[in-house]
MARBA-3410 file (N, C-alpha, C, O; in Angstrom, 1 decimal):
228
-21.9,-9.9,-9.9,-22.8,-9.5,-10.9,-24.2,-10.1,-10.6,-25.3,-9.6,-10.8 ~ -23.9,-11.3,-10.0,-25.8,-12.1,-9.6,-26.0,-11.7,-8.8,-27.2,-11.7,-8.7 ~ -25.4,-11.2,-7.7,-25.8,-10.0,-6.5,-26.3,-8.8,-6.7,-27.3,-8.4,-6.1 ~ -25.7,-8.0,-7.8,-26.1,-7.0,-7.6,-27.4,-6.5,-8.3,-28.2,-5.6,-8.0 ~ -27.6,-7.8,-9.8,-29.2,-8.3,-10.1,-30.0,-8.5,-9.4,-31.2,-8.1,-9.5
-29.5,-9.3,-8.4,-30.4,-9.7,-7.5,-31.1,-8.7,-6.8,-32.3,-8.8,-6.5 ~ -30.1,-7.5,-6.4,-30.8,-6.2,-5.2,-31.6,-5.2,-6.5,-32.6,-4.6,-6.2 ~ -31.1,-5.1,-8.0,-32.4,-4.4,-8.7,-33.3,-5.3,-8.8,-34.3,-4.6,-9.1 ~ -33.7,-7.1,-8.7,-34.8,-7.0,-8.7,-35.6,-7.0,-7.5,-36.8,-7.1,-7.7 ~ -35.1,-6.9,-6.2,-35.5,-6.6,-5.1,-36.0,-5.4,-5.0,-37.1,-5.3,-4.6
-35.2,-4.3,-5.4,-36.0,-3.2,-5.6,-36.4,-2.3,-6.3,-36.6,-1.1,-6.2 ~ -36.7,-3.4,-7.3,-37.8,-3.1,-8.4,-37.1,-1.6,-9.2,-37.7,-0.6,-9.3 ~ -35.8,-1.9,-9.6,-35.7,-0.6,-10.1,-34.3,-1.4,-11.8,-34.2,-2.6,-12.0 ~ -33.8,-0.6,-12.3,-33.2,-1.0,-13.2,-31.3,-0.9,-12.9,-30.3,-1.6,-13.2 ~ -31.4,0.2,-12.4,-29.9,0.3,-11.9,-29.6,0.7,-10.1,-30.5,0.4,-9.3
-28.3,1.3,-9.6,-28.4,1.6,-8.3,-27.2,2.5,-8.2,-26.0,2.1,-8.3 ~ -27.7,3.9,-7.7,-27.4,4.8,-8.1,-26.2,5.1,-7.5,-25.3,5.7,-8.1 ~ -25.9,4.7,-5.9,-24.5,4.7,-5.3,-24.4,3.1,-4.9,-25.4,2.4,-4.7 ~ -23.0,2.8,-5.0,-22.7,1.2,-4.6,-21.8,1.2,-3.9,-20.8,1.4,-4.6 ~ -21.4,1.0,-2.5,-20.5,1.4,-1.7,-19.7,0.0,-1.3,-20.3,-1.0,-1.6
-18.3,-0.3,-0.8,-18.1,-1.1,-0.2,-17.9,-0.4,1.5,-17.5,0.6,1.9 ~ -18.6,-1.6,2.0,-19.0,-1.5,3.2,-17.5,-1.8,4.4,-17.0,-0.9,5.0 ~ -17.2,-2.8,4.6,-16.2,-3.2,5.2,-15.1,-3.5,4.7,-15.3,-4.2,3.7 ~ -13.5,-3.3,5.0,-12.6,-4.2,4.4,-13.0,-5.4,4.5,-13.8,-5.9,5.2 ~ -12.0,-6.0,3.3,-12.1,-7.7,2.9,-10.8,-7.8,2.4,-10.5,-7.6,1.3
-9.9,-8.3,3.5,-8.4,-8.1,3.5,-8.3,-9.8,2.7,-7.2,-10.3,2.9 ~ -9.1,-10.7,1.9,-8.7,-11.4,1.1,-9.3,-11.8,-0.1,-9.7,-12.9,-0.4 ~ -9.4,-10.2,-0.8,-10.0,-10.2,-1.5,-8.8,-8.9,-2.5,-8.6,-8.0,-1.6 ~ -8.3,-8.7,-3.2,-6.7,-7.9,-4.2,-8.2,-7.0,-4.2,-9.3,-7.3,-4.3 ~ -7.3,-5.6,-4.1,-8.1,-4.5,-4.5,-8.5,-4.2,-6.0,-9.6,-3.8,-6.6
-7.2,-4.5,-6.3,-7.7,-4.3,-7.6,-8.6,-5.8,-8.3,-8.7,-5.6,-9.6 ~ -9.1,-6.7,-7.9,-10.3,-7.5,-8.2,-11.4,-6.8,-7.8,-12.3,-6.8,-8.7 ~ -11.6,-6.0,-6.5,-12.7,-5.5,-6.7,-12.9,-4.5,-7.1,-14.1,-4.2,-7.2 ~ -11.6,-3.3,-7.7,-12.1,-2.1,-8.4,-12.9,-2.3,-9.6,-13.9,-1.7,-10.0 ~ -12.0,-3.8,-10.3,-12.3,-3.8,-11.6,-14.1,-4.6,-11.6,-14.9,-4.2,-12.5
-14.4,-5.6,-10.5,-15.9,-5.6,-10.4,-16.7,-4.3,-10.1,-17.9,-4.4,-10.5 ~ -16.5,-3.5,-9.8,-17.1,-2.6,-9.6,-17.3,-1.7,-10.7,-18.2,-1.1,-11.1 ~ -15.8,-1.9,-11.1,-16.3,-1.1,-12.7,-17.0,-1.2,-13.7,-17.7,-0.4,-14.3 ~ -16.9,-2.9,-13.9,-17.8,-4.0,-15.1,-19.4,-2.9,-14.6,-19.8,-2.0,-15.3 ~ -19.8,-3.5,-13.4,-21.3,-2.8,-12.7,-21.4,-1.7,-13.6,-22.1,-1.8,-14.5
-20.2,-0.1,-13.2,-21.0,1.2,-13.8,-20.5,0.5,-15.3,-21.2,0.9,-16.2 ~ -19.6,-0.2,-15.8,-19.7,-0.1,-17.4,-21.1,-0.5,-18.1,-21.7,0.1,-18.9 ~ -21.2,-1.7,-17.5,-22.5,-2.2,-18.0,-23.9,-1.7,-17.4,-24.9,-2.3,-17.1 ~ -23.7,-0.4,-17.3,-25.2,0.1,-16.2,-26.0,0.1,-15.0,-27.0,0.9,-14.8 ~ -25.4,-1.1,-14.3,-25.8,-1.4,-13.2,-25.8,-0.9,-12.0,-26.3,-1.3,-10.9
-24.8,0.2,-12.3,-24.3,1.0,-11.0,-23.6,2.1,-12.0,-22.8,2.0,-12.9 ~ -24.5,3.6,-11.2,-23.9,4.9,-11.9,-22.7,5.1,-11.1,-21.7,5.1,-11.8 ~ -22.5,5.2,-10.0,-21.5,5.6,-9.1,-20.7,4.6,-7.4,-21.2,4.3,-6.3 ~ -19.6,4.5,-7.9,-19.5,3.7,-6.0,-18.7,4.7,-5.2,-18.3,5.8,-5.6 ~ -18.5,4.0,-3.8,-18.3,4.9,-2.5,-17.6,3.8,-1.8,-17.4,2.7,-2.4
-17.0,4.2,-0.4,-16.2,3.4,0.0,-16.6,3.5,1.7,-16.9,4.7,2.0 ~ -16.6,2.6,2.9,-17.0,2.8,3.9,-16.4,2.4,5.0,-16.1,1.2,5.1 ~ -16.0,3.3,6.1,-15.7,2.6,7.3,-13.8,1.8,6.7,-13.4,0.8,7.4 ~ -13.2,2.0,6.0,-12.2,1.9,5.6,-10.7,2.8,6.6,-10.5,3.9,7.2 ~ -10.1,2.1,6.4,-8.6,3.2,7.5,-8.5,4.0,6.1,-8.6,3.5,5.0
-8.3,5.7,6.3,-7.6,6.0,5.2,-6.7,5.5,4.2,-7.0,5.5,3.0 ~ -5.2,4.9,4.8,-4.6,4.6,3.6,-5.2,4.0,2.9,-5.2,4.3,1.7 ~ -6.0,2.6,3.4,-7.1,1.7,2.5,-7.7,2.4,1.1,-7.6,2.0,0.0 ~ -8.4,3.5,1.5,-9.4,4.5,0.6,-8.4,5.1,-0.4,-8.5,5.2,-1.7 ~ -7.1,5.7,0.3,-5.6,6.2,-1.2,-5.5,5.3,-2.2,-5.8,5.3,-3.4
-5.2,4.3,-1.3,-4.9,3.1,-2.3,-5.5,2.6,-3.6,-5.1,2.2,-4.6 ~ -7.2,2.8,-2.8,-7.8,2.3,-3.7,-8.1,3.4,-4.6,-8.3,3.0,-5.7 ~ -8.2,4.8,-4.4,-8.0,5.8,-5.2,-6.9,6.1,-6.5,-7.0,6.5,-7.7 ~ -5.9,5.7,-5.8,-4.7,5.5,-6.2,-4.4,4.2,-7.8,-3.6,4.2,-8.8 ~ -5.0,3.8,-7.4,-5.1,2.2,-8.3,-6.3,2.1,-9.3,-6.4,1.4,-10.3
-7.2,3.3,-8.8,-8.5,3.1,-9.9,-7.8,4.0,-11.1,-8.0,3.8,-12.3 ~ -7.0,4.9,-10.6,-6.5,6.4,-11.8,-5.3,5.3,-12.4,-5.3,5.4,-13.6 ~ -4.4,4.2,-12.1,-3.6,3.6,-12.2,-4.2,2.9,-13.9,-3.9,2.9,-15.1 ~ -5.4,2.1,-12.9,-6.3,0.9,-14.5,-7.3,1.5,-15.2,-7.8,0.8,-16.0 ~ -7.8,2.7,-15.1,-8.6,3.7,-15.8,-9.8,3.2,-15.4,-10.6,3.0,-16.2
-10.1,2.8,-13.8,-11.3,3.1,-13.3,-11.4,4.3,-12.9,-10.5,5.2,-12.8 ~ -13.1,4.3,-12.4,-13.8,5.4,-11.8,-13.3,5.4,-10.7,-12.9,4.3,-10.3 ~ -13.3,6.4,-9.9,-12.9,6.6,-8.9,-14.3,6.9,-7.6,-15.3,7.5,-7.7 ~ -13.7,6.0,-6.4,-15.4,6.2,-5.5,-15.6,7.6,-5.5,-14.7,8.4,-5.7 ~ -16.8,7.9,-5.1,-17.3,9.7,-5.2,-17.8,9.8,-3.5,-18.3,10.8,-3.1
-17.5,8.7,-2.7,-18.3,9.3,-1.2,-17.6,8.0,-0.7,-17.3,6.9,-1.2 ~ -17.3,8.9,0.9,-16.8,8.0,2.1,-18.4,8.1,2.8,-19.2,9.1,2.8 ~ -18.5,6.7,3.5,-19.6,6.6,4.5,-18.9,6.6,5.7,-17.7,6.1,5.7 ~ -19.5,7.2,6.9,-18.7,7.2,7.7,-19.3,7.7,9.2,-20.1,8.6,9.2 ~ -18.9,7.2,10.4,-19.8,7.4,11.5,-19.0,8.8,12.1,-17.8,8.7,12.5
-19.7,9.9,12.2,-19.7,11.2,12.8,-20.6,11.9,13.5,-21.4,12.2,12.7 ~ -20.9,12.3,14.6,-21.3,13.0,15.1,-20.7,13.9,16.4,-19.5,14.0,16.6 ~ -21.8,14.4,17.2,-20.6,15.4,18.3,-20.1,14.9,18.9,-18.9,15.1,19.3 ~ -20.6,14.1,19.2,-19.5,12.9,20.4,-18.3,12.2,19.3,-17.1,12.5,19.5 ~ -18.5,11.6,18.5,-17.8,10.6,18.0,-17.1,11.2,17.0,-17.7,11.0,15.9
-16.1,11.8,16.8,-14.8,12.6,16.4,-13.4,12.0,15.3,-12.6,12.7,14.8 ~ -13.5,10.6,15.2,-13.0,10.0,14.8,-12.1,10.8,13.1,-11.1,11.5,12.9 ~ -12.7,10.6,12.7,-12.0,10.8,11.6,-11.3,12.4,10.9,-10.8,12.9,9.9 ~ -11.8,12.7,12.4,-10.9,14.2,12.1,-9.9,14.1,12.5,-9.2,14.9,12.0 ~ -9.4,13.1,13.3,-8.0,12.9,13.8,-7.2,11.5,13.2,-6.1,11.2,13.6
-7.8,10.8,12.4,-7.4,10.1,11.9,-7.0,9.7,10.4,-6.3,8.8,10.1 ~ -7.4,10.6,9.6,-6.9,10.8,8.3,-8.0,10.6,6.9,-8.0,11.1,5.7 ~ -8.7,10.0,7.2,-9.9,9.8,6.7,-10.7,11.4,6.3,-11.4,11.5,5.3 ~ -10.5,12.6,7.3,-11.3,13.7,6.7,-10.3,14.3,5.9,-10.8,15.1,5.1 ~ -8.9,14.3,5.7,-7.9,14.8,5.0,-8.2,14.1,4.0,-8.8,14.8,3.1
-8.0,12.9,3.7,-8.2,11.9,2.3,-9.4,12.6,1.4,-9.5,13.0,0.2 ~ -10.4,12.5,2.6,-11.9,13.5,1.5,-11.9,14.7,1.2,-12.8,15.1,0.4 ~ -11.0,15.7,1.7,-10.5,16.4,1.3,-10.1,16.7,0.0,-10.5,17.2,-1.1 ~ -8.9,16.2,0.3,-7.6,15.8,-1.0,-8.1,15.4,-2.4,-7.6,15.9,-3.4 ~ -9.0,14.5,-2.3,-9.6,13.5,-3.7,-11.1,14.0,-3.7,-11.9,13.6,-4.5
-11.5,14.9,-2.7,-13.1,15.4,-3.5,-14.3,14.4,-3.1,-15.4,14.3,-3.7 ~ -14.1,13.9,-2.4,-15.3,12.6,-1.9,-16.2,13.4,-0.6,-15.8,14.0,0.3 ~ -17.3,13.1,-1.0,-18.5,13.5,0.0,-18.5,12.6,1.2,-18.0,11.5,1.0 ~ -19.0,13.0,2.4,-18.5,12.0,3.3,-20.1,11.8,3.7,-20.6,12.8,4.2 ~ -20.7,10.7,3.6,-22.0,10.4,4.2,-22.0,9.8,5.2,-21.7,8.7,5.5
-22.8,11.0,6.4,-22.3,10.6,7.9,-23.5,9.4,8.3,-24.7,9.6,8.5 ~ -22.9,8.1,8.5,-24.4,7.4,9.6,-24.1,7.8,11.3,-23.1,8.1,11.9 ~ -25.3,7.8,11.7,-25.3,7.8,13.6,-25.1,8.9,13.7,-24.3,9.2,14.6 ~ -25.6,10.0,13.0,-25.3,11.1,13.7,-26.0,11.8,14.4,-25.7,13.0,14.6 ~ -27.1,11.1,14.9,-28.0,10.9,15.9,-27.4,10.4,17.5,-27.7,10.8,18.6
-26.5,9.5,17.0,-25.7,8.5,17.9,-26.5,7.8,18.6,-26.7,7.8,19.9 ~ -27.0,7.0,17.5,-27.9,6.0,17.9,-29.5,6.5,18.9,-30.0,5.8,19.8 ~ -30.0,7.9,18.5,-30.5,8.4,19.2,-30.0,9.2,20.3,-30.6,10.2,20.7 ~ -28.6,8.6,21.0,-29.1,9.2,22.0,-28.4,11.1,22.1,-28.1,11.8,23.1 ~ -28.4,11.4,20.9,-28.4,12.8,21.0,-29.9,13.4,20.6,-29.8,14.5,20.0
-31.1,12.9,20.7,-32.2,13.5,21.0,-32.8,13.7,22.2,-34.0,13.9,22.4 ~ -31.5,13.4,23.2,-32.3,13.3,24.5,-33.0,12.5,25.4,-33.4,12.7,26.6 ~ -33.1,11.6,24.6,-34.4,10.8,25.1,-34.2,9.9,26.6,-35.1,9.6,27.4 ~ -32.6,9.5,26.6,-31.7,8.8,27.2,-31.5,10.0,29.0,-31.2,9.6,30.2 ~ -31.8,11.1,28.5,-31.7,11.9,29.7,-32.6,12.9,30.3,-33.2,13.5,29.4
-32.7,13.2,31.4,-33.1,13.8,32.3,-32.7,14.9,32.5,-31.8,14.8,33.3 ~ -33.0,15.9,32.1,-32.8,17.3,32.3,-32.8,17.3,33.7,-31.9,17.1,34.5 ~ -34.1,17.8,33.9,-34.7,17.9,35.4,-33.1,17.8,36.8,-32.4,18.5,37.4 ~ -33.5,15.8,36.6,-32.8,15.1,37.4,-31.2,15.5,37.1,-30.6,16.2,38.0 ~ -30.5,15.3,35.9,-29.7,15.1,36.0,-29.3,13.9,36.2,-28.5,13.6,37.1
-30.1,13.0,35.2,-29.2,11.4,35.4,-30.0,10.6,34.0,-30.9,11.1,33.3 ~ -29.4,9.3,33.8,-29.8,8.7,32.9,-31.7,7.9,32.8,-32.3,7.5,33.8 ~ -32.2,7.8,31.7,-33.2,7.2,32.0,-32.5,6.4,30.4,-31.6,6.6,29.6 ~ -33.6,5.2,30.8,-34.2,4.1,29.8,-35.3,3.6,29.5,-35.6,2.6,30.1 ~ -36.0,4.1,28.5,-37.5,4.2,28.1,-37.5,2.9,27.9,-36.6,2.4,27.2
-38.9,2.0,28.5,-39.1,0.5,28.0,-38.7,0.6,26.3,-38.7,1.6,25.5 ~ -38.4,-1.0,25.9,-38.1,-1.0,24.6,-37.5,-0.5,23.5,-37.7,-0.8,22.3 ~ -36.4,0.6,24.3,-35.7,1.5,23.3,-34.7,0.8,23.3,-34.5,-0.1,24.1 ~ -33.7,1.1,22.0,-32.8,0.7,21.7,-32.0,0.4,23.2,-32.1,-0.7,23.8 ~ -31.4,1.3,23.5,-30.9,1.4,24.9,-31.1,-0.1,25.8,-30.2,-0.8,26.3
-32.5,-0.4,25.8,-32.7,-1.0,27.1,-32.6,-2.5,26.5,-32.6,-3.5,27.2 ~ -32.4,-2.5,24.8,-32.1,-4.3,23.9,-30.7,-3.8,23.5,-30.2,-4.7,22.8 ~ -29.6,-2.5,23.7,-28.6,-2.9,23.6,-27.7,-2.4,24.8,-27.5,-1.3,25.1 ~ -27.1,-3.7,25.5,-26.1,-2.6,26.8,-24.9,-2.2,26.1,-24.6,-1.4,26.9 ~ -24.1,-2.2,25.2,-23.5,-1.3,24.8,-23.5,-0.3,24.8,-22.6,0.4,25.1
-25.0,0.3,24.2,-25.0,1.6,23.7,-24.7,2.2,25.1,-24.2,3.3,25.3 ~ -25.1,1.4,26.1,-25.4,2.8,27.6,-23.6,2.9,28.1,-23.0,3.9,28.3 ~ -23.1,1.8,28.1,-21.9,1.5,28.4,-20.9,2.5,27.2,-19.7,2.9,27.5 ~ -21.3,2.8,26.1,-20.2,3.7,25.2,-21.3,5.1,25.8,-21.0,5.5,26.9 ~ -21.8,5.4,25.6,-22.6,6.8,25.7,-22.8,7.7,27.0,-22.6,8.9,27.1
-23.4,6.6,27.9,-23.8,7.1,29.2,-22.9,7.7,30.4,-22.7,7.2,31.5 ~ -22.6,8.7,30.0,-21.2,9.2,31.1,-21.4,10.4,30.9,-22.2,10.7,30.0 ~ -20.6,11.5,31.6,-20.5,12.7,32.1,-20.2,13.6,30.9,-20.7,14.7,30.7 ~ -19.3,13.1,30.1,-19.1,13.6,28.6,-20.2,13.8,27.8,-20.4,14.9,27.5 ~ -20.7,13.2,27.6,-22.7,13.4,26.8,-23.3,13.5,27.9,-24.4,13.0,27.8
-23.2,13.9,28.9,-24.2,14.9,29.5,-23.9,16.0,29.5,-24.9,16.7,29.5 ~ -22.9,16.5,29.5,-22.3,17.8,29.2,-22.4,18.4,27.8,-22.4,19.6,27.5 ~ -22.6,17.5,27.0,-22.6,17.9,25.6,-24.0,18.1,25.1,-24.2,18.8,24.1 ~ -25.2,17.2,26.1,-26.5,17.3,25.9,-27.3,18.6,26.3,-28.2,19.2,25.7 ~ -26.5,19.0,27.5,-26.8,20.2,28.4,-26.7,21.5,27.3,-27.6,22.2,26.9
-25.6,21.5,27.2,-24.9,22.5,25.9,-25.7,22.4,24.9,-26.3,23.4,24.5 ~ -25.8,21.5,24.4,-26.7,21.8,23.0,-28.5,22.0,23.3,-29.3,22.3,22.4 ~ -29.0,21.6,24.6,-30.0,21.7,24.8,-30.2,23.2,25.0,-31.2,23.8,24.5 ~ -29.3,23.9,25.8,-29.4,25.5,25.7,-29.1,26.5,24.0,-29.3,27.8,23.9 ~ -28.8,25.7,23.1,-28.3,26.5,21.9,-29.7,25.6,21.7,-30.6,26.4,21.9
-30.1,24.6,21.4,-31.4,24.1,20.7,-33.0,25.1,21.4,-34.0,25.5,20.9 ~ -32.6,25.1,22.6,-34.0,26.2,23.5,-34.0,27.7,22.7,-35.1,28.1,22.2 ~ -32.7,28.4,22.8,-32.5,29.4,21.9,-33.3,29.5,21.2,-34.0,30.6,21.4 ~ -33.7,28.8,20.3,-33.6,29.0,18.7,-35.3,28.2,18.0,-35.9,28.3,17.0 ~ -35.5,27.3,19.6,-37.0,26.9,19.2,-36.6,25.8,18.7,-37.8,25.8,18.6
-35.9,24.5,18.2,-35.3,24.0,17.9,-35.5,22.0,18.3,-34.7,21.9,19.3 ~ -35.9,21.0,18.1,-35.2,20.2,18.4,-33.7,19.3,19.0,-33.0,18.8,18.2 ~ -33.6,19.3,19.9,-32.6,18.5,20.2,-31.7,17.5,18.9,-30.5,17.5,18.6 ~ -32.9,16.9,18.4,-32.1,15.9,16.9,-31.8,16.9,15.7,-30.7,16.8,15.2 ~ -32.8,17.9,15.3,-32.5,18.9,14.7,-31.3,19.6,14.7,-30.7,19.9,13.7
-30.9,19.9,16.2,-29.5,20.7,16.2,-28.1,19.7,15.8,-27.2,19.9,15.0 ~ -28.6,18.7,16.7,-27.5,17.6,16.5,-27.3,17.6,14.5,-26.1,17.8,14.1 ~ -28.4,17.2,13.6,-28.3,16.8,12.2,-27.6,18.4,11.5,-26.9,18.6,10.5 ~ -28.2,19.3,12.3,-27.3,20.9,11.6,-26.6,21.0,12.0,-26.0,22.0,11.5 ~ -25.6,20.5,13.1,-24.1,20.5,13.4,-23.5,19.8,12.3,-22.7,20.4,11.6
-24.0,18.3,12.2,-23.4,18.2,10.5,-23.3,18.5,10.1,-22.2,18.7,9.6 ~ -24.4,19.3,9.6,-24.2,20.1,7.9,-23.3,21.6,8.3,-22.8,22.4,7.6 ~ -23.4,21.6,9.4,-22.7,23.2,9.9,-21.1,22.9,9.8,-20.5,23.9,9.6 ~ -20.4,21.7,9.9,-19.7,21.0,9.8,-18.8,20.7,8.4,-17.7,20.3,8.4 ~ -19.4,20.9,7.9,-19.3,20.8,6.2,-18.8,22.2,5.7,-18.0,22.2,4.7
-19.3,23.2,6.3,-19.0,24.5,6.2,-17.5,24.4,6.5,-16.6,24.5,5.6 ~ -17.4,24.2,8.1,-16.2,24.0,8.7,-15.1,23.6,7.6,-14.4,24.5,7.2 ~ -15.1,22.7,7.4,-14.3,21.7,7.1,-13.9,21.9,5.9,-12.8,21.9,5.5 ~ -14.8,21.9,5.3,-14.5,22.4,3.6,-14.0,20.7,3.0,-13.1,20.2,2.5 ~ -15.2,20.4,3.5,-15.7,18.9,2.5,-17.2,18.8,2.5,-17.8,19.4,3.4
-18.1,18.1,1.6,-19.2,17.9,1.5,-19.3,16.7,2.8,-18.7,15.6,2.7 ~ -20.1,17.2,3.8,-20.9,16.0,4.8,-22.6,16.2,4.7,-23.6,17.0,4.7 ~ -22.5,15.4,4.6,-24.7,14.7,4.5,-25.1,13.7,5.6,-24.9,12.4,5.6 ~ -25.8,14.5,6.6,-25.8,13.2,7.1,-27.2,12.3,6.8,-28.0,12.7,6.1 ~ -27.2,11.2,7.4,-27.8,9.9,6.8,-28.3,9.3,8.2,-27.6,8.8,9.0
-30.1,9.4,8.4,-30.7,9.1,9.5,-32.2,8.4,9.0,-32.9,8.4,8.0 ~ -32.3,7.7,10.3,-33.6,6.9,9.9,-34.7,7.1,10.9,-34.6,7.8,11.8 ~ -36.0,6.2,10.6,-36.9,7.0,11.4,-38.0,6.2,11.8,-38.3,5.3,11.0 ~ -38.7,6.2,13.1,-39.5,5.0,13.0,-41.1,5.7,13.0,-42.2,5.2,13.2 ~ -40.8,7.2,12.8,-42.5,8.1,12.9,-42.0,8.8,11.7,-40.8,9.0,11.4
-43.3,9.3,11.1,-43.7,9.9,10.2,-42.9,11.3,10.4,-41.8,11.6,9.9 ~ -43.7,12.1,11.3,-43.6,13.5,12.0,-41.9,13.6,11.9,-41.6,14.7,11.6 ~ -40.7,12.5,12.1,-39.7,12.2,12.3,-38.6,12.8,10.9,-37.6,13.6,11.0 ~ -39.4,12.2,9.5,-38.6,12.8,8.1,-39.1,14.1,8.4,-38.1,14.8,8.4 ~ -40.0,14.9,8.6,-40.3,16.4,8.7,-39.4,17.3,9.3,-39.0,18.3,8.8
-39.1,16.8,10.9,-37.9,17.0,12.0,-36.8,17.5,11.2,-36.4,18.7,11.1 ~ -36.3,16.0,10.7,-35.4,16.2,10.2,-34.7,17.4,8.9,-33.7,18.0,8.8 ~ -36.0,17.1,8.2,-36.0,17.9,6.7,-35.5,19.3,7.6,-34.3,19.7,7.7 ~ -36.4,19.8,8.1,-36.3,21.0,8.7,-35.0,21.3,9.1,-34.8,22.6,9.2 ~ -34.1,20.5,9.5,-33.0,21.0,10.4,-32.3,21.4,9.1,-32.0,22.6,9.2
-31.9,20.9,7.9,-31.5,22.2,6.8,-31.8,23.3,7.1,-30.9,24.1,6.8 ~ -32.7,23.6,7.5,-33.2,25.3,7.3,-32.4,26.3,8.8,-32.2,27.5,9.1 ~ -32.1,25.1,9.5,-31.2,25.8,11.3,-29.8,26.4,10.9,-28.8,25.7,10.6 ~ -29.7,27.7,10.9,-29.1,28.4,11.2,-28.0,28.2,11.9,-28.2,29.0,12.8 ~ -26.7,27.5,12.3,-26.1,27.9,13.6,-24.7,28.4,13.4,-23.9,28.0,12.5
-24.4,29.2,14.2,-23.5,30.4,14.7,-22.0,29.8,15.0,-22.1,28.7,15.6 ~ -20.5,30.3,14.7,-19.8,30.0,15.4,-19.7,30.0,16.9,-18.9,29.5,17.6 ~ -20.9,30.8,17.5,-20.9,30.6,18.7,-21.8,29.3,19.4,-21.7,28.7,20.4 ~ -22.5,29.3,18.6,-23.0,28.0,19.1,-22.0,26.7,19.2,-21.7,25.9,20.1 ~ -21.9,26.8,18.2,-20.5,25.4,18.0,-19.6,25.5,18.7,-19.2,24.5,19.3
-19.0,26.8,19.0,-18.4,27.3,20.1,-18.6,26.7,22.1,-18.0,26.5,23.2 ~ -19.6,26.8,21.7,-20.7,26.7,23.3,-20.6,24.9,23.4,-20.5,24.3,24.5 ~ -20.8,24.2,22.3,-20.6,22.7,22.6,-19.2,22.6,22.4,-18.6,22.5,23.5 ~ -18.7,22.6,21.6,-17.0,22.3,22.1,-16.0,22.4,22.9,-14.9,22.0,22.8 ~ -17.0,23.3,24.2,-16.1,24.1,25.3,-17.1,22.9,26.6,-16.8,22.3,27.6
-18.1,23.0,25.9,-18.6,21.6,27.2,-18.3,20.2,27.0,-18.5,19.4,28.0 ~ -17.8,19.8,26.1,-17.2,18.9,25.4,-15.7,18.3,25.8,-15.3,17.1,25.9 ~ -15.0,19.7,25.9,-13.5,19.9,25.9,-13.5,20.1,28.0,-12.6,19.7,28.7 ~ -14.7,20.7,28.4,-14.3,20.2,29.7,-15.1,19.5,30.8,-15.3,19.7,32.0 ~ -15.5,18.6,29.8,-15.8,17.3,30.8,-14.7,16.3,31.0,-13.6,16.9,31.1
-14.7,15.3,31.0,-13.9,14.4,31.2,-14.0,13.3,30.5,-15.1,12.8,30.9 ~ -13.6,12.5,29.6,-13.8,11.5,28.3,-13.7,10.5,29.4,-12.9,10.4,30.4 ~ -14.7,9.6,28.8,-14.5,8.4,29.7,-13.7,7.5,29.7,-13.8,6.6,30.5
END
């Protein structure tokens, strides 16, 4: 409760409109934290919560237990998606959002930038590393990313983004939402920005059009490259 005072008076506002749990906290009874969560939307403090980065059964459970004590039930999974990173279609997590109605709010689906290209070289055909980009203060990112699989998938979508006039990040953020179609769950994705010109990009990619064949055209370069 002095936490979550503490972030309305941080941001100067009176309530907070989604409240997510972020990571499990395997020593902490679920049901202690449904029922804090609830006190929050009872007493005003929070209209709505969400659940994040959780294993499926984790998210039943706790669905399962809110309808049990006559809590609210979370309304959105947060959750890392993009073209590369596939995870939770095979893991149970996009069935669960399914089943119970939860929006899934994608982070990284950018992937850390580097599905804007920036990381590669068309021309050459090889990696670059722009001074002071993420990339070159994190070696993970090159170490998970940098391989033959996202180059293949860069290539591909660089030809369906040429098409169409298009951004590179733009296509990548309307595969999400193109995705959503698919799937037949609400996905939103969730990106940040360090230029102005950058929220405009983005806004815009709602309005991109794309085709089963386009999606088609990345998942066939995708499917034959070789996973690292």
């Amino acid at each position: 409760m002095w936490q979550a005072r503490e972030s309305l008076r941080r941001l100067g506002t009176d309530h907070i409109d989604l409240y997510q749990l972020h990571w499990p906290d395997p020593e902490t009874p679920k049901i202690e934290t449904l029922r804090a969560l609830q006190d929050l939307v009872r007493i005003g403090l929070v209209n709505y919560t969400g659940i994040s980065n959780h294993p499926a059964h984790d998210v039943v459970e706790f669905l399962e237990l809110a309808d049990r004590i006559g809590a609210d039930r979370f309304v959105t999974m947060q959750e890392k998606y993009n073209v590369l990173e596939r995870e939770i279609e095979v893991d149970g997590r996009l069935d669960v959002a399914r089943r119970y109605g939860l929006a899934i709010l994608v982070y990284s689906p950018l992937a850390q930038g580097v599905l804007t290209g920036k990381y590669y070289d068309f021309k050459e055909g090889r990696w670059v590393i722009p001074e002071l980009s993420r990339a070159s203060l994190v070696p993970d990112l090159q170490k998970r990313y940098f391989n033959e699989r996202t180059a293949a998938a860069l290539r591909a979508m660089k030809e369906v983004a040429d098409s169409k006039g298009i951004t590179l990040a733009q296509l990548a953020l309307a595969w999400v939402i193109k995705r959503s179609e698919q799937l037949g769950v609400t996905v939103i994705p969730i990106t940040s920005f360090s230029r102005a010109s950058q929220v405009d990009e983005a806004v815009e990619a709602v309005s991109v059009s794309l085709k089963d064949d386009d999606m088609k055209a990345i998942e066939e370069a995708l499917a034959g490259a070789q996973k690292p």
